[in-house]
C-alpha atoms as a printed R data frame, in Angstrom:
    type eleno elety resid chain resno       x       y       z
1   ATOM     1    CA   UNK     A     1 -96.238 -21.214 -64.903
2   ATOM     2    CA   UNK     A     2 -93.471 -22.942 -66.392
3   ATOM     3    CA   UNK     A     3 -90.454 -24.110 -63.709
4   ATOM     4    CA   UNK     A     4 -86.894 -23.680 -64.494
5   ATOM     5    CA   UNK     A     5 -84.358 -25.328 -61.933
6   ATOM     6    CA   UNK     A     6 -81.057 -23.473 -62.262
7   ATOM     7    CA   UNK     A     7 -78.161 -25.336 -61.256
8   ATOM     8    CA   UNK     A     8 -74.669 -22.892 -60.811
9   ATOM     9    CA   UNK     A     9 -71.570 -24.981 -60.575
10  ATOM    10    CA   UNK     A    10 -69.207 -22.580 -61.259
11  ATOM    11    CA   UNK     A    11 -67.506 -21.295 -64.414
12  ATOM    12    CA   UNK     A    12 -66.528 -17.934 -65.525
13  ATOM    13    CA   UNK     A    13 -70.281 -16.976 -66.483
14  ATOM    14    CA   UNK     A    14 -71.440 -16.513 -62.561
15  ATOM    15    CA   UNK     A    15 -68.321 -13.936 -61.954
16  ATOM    16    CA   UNK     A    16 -68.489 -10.279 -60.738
17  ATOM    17    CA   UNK     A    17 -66.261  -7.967 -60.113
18  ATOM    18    CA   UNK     A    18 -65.097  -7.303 -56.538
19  ATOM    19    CA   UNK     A    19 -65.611  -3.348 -55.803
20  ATOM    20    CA   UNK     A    20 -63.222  -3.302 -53.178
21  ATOM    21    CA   UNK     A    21 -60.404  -4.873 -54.959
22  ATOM    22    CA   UNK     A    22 -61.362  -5.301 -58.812
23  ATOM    23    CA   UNK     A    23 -60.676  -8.711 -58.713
24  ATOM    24    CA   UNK     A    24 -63.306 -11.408 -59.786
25  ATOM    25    CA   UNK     A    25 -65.218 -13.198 -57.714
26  ATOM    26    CA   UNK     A    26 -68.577 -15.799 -57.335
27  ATOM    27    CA   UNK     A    27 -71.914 -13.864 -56.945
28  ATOM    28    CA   UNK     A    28 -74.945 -15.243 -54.987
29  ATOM    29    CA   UNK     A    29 -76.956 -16.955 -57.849
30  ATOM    30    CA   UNK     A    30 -79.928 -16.728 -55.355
31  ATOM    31    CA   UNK     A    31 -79.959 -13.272 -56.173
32  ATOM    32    CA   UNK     A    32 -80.011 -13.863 -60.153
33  ATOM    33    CA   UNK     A    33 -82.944 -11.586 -60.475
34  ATOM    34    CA   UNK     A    34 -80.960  -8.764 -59.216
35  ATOM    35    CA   UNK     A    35 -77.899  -9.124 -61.461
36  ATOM    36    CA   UNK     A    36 -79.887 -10.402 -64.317
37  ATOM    37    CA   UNK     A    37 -83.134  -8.024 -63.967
38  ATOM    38    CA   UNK     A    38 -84.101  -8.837 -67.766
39  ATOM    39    CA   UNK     A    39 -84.874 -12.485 -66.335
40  ATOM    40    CA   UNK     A    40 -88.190 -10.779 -64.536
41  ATOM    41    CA   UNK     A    41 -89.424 -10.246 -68.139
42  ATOM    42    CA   UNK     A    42 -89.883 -14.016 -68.701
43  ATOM    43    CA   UNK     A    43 -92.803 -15.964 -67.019
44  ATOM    44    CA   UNK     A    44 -90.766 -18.639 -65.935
45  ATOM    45    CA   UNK     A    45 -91.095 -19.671 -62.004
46  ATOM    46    CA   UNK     A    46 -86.795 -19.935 -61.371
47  ATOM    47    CA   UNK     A    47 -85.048 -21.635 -58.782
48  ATOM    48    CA   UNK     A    48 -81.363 -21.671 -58.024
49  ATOM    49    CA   UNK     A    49 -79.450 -24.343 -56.929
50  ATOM    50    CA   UNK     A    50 -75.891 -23.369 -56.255
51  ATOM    51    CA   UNK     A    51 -72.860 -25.532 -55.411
52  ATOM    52    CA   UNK     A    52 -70.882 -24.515 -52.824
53  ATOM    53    CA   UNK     A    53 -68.085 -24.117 -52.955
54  ATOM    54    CA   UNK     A    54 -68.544 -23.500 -56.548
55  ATOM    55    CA   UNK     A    55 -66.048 -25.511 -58.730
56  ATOM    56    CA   UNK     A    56 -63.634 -24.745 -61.837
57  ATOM    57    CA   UNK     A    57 -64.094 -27.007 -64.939
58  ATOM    58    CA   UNK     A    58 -60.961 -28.389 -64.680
59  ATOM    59    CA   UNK     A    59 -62.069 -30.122 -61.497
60  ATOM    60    CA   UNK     A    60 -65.147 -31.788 -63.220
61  ATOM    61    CA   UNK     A    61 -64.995 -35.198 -62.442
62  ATOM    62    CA   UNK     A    62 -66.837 -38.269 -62.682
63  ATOM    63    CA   UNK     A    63 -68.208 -37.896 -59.044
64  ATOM    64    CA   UNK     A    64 -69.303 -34.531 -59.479
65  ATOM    65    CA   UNK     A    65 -71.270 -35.533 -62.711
66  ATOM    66    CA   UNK     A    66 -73.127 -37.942 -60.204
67  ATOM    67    CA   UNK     A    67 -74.062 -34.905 -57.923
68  ATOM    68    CA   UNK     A    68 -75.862 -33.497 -61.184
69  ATOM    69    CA   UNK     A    69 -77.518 -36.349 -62.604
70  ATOM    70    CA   UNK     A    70 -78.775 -37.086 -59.119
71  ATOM    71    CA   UNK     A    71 -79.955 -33.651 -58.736
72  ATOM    72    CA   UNK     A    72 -82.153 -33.769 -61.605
73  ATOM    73    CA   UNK     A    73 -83.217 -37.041 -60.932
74  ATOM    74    CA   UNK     A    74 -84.294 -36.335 -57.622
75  ATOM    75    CA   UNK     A    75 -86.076 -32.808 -58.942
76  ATOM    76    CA   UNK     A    76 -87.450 -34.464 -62.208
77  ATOM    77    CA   UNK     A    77 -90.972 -34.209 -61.496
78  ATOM    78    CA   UNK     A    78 -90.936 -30.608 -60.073
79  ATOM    79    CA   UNK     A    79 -89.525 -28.556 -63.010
80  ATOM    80    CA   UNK     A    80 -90.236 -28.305 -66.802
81  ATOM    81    CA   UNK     A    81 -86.397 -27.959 -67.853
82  ATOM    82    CA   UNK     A    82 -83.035 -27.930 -66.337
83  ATOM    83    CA   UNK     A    83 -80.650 -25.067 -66.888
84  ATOM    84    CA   UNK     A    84 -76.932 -26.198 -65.944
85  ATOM    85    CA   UNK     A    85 -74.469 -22.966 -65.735
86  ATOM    86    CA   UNK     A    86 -71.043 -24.758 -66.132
87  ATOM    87    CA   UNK     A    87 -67.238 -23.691 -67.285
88  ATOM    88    CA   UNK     A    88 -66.524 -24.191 -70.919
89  ATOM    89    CA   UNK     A    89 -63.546 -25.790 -70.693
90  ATOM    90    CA   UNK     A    90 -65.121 -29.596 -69.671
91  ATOM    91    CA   UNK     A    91 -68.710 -28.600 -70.156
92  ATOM    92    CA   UNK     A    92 -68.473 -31.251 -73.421
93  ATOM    93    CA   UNK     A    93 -67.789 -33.694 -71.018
94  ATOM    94    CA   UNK     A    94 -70.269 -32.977 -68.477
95  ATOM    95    CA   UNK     A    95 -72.966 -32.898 -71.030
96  ATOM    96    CA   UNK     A    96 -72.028 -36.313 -72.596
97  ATOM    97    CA   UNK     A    97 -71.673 -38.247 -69.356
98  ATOM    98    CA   UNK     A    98 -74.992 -36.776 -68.105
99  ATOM    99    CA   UNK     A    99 -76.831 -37.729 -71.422
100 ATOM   100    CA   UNK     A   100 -75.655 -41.333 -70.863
101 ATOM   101    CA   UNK     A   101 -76.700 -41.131 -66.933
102 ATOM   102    CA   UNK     A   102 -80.247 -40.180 -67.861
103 ATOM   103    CA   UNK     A   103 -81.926 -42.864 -69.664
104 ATOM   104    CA   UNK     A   104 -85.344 -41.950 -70.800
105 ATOM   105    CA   UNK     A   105 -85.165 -38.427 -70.427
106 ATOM   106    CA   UNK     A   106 -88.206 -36.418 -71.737
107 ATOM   107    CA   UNK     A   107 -87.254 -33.180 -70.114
108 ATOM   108    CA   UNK     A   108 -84.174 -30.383 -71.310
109 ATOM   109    CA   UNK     A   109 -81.372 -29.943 -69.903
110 ATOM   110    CA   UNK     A   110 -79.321 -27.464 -71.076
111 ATOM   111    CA   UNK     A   111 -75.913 -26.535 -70.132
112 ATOM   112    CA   UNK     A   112 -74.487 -23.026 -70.942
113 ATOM   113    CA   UNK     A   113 -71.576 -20.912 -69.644
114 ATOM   114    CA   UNK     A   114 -69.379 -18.065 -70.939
115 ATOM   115    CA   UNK     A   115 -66.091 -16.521 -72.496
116 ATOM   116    CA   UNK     A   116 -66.793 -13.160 -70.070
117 ATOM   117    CA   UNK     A   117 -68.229 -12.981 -66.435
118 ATOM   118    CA   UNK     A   118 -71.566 -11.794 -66.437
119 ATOM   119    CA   UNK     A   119 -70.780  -8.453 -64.586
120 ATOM   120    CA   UNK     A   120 -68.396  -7.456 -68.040
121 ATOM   121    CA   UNK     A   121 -70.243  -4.807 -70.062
122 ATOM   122    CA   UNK     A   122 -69.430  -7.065 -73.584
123 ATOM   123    CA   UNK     A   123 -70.233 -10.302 -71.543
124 ATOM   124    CA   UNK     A   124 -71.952 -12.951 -73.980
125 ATOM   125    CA   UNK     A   125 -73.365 -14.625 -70.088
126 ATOM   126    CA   UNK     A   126 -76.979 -12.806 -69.985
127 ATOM   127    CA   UNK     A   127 -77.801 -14.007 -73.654
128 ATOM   128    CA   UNK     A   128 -76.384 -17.197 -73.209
129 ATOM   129    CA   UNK     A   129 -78.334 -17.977 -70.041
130 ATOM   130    CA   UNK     A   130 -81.951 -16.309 -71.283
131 ATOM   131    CA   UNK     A   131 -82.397 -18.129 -74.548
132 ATOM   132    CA   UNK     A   132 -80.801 -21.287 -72.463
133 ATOM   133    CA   UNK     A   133 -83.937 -20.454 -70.404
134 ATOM   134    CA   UNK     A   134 -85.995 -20.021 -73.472
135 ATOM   135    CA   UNK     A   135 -84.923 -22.904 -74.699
136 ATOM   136    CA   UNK     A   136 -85.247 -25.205 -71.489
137 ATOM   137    CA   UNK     A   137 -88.968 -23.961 -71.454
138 ATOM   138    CA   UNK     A   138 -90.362 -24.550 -74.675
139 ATOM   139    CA   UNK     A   139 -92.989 -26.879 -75.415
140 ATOM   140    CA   UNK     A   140 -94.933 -28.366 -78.287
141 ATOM   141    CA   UNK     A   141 -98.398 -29.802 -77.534
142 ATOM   142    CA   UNK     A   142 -97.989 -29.739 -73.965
143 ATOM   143    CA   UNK     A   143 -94.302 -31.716 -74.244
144 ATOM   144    CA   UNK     A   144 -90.701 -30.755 -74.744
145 ATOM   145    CA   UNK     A   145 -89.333 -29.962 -77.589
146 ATOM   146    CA   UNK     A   146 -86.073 -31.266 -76.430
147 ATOM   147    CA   UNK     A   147 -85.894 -34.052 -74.768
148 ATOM   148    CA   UNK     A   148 -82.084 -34.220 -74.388
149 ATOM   149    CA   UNK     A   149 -79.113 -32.925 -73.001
150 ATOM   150    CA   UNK     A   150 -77.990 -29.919 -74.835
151 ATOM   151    CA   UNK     A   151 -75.606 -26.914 -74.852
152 ATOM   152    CA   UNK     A   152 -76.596 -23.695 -75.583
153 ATOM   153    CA   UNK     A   153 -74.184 -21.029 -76.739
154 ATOM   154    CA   UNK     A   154 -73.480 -18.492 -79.060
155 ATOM   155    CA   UNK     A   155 -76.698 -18.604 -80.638
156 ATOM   156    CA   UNK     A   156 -76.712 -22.137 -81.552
157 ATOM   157    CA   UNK     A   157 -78.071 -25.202 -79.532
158 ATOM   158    CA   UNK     A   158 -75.986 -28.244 -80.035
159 ATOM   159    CA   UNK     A   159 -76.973 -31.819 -79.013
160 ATOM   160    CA   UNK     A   160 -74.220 -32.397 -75.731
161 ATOM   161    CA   UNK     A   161 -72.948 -35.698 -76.615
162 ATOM   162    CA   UNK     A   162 -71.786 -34.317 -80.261
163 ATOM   163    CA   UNK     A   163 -70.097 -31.263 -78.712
164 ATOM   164    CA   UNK     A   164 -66.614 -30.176 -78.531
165 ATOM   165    CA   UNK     A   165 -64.941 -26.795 -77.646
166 ATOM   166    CA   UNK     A   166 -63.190 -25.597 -79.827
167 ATOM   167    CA   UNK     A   167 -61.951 -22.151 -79.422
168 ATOM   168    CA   UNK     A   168 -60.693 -20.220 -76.328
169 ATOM   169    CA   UNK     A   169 -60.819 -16.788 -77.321
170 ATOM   170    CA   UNK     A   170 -64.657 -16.214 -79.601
171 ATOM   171    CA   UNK     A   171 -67.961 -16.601 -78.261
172 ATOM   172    CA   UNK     A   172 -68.061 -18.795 -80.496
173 ATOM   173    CA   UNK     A   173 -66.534 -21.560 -78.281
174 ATOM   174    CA   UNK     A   174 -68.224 -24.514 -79.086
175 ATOM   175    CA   UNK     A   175 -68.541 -26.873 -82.669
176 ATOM   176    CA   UNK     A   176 -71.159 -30.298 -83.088
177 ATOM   177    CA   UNK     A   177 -68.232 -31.397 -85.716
178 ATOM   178    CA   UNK     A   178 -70.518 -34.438 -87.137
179 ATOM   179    CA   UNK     A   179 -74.263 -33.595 -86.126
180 ATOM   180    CA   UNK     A   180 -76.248 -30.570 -87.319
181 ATOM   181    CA   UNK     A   181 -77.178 -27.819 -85.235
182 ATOM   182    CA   UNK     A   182 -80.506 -28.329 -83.278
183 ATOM   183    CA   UNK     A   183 -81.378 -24.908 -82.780
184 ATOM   184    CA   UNK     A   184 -80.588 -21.258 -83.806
185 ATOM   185    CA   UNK     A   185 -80.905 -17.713 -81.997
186 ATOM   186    CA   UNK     A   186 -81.238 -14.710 -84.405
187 ATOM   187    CA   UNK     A   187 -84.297 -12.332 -84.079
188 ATOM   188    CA   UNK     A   188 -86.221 -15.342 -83.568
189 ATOM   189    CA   UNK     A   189 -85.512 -18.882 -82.237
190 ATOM   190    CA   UNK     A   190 -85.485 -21.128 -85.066
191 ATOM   191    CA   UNK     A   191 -85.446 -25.156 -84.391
192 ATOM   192    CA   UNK     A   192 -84.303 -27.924 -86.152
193 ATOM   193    CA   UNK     A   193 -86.836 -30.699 -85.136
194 ATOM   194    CA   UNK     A   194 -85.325 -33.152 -88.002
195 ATOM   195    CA   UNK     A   195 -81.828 -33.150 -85.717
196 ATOM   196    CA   UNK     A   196 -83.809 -33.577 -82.213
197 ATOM   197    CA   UNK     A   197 -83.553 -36.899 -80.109
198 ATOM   198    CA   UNK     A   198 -87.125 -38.663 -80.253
199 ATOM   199    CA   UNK     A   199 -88.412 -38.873 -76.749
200 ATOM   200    CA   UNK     A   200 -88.532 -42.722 -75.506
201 ATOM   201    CA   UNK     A   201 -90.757 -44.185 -73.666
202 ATOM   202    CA   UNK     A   202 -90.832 -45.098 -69.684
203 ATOM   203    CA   UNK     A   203 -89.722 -43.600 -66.265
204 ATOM   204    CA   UNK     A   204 -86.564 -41.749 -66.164
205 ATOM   205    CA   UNK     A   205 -83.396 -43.951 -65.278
206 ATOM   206    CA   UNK     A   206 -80.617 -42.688 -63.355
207 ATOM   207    CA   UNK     A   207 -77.409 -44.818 -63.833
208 ATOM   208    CA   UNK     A   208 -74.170 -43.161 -61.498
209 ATOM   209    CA   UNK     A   209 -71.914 -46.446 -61.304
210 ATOM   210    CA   UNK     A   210 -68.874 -44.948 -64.076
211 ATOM   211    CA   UNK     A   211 -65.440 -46.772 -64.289
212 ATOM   212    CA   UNK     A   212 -62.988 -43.871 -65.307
213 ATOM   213    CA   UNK     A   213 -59.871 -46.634 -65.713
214 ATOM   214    CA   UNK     A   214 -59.287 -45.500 -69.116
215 ATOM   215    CA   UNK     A   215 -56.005 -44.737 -70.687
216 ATOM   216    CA   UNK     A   216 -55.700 -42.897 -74.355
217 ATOM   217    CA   UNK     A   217 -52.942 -43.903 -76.987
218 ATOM   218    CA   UNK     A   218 -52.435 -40.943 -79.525
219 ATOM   219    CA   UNK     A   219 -50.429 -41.792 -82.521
220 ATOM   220    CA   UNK     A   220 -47.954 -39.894 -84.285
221 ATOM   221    CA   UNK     A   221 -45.097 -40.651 -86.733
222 ATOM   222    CA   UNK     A   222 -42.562 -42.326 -85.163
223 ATOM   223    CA   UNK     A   223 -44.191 -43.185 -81.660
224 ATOM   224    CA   UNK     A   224 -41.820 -45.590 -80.101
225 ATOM   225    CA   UNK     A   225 -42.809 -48.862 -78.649
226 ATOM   226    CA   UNK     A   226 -42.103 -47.894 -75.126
227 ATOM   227    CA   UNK     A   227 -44.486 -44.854 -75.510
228 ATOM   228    CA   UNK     A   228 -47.004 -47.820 -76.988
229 ATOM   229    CA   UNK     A   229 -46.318 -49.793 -74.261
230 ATOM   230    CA   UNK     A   230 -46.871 -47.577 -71.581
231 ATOM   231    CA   UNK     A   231 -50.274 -47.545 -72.161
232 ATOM   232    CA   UNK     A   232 -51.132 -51.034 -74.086
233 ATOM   233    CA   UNK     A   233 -49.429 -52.803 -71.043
234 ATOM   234    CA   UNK     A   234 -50.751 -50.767 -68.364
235 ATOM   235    CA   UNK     A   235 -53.863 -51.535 -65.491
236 ATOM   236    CA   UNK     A   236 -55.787 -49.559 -67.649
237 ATOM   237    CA   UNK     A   237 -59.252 -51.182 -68.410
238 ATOM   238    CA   UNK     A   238 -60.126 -49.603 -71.486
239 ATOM   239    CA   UNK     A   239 -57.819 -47.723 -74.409
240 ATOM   240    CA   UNK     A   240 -59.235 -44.959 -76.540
241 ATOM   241    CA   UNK     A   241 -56.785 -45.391 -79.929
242 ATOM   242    CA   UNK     A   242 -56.657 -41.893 -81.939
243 ATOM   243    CA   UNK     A   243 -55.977 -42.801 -84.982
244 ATOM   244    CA   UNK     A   244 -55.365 -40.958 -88.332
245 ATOM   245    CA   UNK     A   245 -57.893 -40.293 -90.956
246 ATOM   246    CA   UNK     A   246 -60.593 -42.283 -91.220
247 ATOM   247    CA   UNK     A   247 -58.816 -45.048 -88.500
248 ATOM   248    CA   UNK     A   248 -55.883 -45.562 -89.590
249 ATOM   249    CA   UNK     A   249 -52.187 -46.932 -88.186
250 ATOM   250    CA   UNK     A   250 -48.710 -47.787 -88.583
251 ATOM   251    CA   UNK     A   251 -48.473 -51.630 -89.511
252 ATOM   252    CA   UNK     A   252 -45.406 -51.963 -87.165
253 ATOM   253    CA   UNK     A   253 -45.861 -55.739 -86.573
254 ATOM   254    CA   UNK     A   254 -44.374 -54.353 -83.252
255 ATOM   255    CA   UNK     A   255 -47.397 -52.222 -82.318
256 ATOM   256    CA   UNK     A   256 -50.092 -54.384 -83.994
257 ATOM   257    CA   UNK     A   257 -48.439 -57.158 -81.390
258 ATOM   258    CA   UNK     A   258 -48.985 -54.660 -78.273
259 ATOM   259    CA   UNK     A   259 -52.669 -54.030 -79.459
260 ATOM   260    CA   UNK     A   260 -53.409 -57.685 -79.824
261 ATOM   261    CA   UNK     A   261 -51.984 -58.598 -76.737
262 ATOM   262    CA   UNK     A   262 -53.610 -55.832 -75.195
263 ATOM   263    CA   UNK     A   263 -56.818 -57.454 -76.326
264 ATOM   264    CA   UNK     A   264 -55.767 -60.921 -75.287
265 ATOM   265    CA   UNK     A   265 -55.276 -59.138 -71.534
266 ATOM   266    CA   UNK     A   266 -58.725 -58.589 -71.647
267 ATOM   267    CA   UNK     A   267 -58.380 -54.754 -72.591
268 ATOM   268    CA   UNK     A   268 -61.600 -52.830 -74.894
269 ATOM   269    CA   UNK     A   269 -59.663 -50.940 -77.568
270 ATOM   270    CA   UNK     A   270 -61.907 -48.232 -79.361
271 ATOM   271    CA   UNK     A   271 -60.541 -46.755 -82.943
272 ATOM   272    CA   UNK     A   272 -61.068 -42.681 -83.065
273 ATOM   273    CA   UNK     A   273 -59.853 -40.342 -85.517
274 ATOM   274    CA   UNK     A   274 -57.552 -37.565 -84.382
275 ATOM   275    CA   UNK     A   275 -59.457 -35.872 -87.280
276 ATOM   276    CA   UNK     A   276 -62.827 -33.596 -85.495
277 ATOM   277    CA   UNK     A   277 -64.697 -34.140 -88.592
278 ATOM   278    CA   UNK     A   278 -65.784 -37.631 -90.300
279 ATOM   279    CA   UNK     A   279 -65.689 -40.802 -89.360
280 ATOM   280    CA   UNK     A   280 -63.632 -44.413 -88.590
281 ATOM   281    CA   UNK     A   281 -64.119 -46.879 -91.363
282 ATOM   282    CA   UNK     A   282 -62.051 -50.044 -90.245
283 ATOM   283    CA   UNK     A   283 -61.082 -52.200 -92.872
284 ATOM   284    CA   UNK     A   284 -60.985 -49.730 -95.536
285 ATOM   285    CA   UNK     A   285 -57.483 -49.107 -95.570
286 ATOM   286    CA   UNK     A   286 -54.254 -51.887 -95.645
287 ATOM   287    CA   UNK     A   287 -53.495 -49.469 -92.617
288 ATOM   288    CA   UNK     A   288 -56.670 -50.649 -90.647
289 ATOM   289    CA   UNK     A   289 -57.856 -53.893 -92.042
290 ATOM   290    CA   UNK     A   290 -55.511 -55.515 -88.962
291 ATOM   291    CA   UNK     A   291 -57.277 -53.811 -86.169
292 ATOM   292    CA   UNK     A   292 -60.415 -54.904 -87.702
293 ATOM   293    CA   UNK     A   293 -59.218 -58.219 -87.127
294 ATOM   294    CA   UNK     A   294 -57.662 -58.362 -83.561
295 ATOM   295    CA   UNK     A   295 -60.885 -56.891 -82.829
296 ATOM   296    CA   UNK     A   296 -60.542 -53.123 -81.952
297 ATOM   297    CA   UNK     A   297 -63.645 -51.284 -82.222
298 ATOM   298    CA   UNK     A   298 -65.237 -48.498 -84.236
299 ATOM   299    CA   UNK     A   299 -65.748 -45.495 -82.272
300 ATOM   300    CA   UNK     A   300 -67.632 -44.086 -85.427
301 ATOM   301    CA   UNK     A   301 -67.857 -40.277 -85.685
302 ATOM   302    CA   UNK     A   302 -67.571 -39.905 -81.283
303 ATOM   303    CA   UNK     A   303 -66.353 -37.199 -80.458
304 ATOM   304    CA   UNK     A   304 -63.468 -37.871 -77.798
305 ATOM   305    CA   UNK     A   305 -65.626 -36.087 -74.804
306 ATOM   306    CA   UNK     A   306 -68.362 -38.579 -75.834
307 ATOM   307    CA   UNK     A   307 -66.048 -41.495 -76.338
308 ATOM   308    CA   UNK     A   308 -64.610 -40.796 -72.464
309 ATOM   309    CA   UNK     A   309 -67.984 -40.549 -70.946
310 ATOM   310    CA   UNK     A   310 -69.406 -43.963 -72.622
311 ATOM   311    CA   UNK     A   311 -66.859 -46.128 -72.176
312 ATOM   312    CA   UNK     A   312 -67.075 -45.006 -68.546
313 ATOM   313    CA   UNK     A   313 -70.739 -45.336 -68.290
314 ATOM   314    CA   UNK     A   314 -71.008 -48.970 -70.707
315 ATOM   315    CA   UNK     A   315 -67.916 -50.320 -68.351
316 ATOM   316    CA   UNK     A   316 -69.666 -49.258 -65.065
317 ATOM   317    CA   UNK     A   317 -73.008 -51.181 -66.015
318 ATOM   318    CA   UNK     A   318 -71.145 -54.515 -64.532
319 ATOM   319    CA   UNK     A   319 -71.746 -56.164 -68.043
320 ATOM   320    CA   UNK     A   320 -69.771 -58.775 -69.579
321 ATOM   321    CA   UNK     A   321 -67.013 -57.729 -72.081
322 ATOM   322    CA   UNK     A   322 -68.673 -58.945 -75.039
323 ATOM   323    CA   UNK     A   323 -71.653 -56.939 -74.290
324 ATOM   324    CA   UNK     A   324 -69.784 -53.972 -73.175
325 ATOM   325    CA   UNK     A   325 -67.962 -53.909 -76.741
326 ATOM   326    CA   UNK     A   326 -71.527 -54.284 -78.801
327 ATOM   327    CA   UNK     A   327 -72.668 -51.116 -76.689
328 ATOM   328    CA   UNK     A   328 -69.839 -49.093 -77.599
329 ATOM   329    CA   UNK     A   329 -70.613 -49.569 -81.155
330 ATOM   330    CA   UNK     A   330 -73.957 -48.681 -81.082
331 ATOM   331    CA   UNK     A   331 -75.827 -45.554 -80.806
332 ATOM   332    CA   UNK     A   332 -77.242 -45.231 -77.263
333 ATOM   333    CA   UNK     A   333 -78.218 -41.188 -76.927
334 ATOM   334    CA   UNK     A   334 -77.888 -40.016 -80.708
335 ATOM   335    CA   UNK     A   335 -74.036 -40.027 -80.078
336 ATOM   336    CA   UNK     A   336 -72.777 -41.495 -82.992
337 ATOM   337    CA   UNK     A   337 -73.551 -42.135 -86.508
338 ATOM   338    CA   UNK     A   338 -73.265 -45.825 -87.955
339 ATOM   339    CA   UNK     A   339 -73.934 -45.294 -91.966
């Protein structure tokens, strides 16, 4: 029988309603069965594993994402797949930073969540977490068919590390801006195989060590050089530059000067566009041709969740800057696109 590890950290999709005051509350994902009875209809041996206390999103942090990987590490050889019930609002991140922690992964994980608690009568929960389930379980010749970290929802499966959320208010919650879908729920689950990550080769690596000292310069018209320099002069050890278009800047000698000094401090700048769909193309433009030269980086078509995550997990590999940039421009987990 196939084994499913379930792993509830919070989020709106394990919430019931509280009969003695209405109000919502956690339910007892050991019980899943009982408040999820359509789960007995699939011949999948579950098991729960259920944070306590359970957390909000919003609280997601680097530390916590080494309490997952570790748990799946540690539980790799005893399931098939890994179903991880998470809030929406960071689950992006989550699923990024965990594809980078798991090197060599040849097993599913899926992450999935809500927009209603699963004891609503219109909740979207029960089919996220099912085909999730499905999903997490299926196999081609004896291996599976998705070897990566994934989110499910809304009837499509997205590839974690190209994921954003997008939308507060649909089901529809979640967008893979620059990578196809790799999967799609109608009447019957249709895959993608074209779009899924190749499984490598070798024994699952765990990596945990992340350096979160990362500040993030946003431009806009007529950003002064004190809001520049609040960042570009800063302890930070790493900037994330969002940039307009396809990468590009104002050619204020004043701010090219706090970006290549920035640099010279020993500082990894990486070039994103504020734009969610395409891609940086340094040197195309007048307006980026100088940051091509000082030395910023591409960040390619990352997503910002994805950008976060790796330049967390590249600077907490105790590398030498040099190497750290080359990593960041190339694709480690199917996370960016170079041509």
């Amino acid at each position: 029988m196939t084994k499913i590890l379930i792993i509830y950290t919070g989020g709106t999709i394990g919430m019931v309603n509280d009969p003695t005051n209405g109000m919502l509350i956690p339910f007892d994902f050991q019980q899943i069965k009982e408040n999820v009875p359509e789960l007995s209809r699939l011949d999948y041996d579950l098991d729960v594993h259920s944070f306590n206390p359970v957390l909000d999103s919003s609280n997601m942090d680097p530390e916590i994402w080494k309490t997952l990987a570790e748990l799946v590490y540690h539980k790799y050889d005893q399931y098939d797949g890994f179903v991880i019930l998470h809030g929406s609002d960071t689950m992006a991140f989550t699923a990024s930073a965990l594809s980078f922690m798991l090197e060599n992964l040849s097993k599913p994980v899926v992450l999935t969540g809500s927009q209603l608690p699963i004891g609503e009568i219109r909740t979207d929960a029960k089919e996220n977490l099912i085909t999730a389930l499905e999903i997490a379980a299926t196999k081609e010749d004896g291996k599976a068919l998705f070897p990566e970290v994934c989110i499910y929802f809304d009837a499509q499966l997205f590839r974690g590390n190209r994921s954003i959320k997008y939308n507060s208010e649909k089901f529809e919650a979640f967008r893979s801006p620059n990578y196809p879908i790799l999967a799609e729920a109608g009447v019957h689950l249709q895959f993608y195989r074209n779009y899924i990550l190749k499984a490598t080769e070798g024994e699952l690596k765990l990596h945990t060590n992340f350096n979160s000292n990362i500040g993030v310069l946003k431009l806009y018209p007529g950003i002064t050089p004190q809001a520049v320099q609040a960042i570009t002069d800063s302890k930070v050890d790493a900037i994330i530059l969002e940039t307009f278009g396809s990468g590009n800047t104002t050619t204020a000698q004043w701010f090219l000067d706090s970006l290549r000094q920035a640099i010279l401090n020993g500082k990894i700048i990486i070039d994103i566009s504020q734009c969610k769909k395409g891609s940086v193309q340094l040197g195309r433009y007048e307006t980026s041709r100088e940051l091509l030269k000082m030395g910023i980086l591409s960040g390619y078509d990352l997503t910002f969740e994805a950008t976060v995550t790796k330049l967390m997990f590249v600077m907490g590999l105790g590398l030498s800057i040099e190497e750290s940039r080359k990593l960041m421009e190339e694709s480690l987990r199917g996370e960016l696109t170079k041509d």
